[in-house]
N, C-alpha and C positions, 0 to 999 in steps of 0.2 A: 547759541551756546554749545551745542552739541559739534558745533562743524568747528568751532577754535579747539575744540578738545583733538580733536579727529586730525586737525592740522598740524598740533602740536605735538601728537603722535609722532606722527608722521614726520616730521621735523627732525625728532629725537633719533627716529630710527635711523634717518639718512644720515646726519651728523656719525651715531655709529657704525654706520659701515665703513662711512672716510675712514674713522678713525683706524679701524679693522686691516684697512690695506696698508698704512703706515707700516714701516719694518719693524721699529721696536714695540709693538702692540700685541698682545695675546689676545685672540678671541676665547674667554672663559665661559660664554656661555653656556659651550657642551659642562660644562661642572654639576649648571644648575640648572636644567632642562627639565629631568623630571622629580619626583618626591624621593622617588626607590633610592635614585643615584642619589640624590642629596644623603640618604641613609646610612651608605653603603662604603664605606672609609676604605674597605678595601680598593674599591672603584676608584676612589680619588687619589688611594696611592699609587696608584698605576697609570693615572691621568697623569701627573706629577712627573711621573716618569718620564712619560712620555713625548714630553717639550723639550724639545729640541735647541730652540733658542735665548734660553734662558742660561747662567752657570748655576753649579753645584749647590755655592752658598744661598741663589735668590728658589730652589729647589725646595731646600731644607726651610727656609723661610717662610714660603707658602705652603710647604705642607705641615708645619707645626701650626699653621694659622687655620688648615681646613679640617685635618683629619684629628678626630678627637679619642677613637680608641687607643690602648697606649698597646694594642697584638696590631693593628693596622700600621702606626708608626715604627713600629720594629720593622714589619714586612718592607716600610720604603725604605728603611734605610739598609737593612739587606741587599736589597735588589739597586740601590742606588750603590753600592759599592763593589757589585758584581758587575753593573753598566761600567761604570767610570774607569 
């Protein structure tokens, strides 16, 4: 029992890597790594920022969907209109 778990891990994980190397795939798991970060809105609006291969509107899309302070969402869209 223990070793189908262990395989099915494991399965999981490689499946996500493939997926990882695809071009239109974001690797988010830096988002959700540790508890702080998950806390820290400021953090994630500047993750947000920071992707590169995504546009403007799928930007503002994801960060209305992570970031829940409404002084953090002000700050991306500050800095999101200072980048662009």
């Amino acid at each position: 029992m223990v070793r189908t778990k262990k395989n099915t891990a494991l399965q999981r994980e490689n499946k996500l890597n493939e997926a990882i190397k695809q071009e239109n795939v974001i690797d988010m798991r830096s988002f959700f790594d540790s508890k702080q970060k998950k806390e820290d809105d400021y953090w994630m609006a500047a993750m947000v920022l920071c992707i590169d291969n995504i546009s403007t509107e799928q930007k503002i899309r994801l960060a209305r969907k992570i970031i829940r302070k409404k002084a953090a969402l002000n700050f991306f869209f500050d800095h999101l209109h200072d980048i662009d």
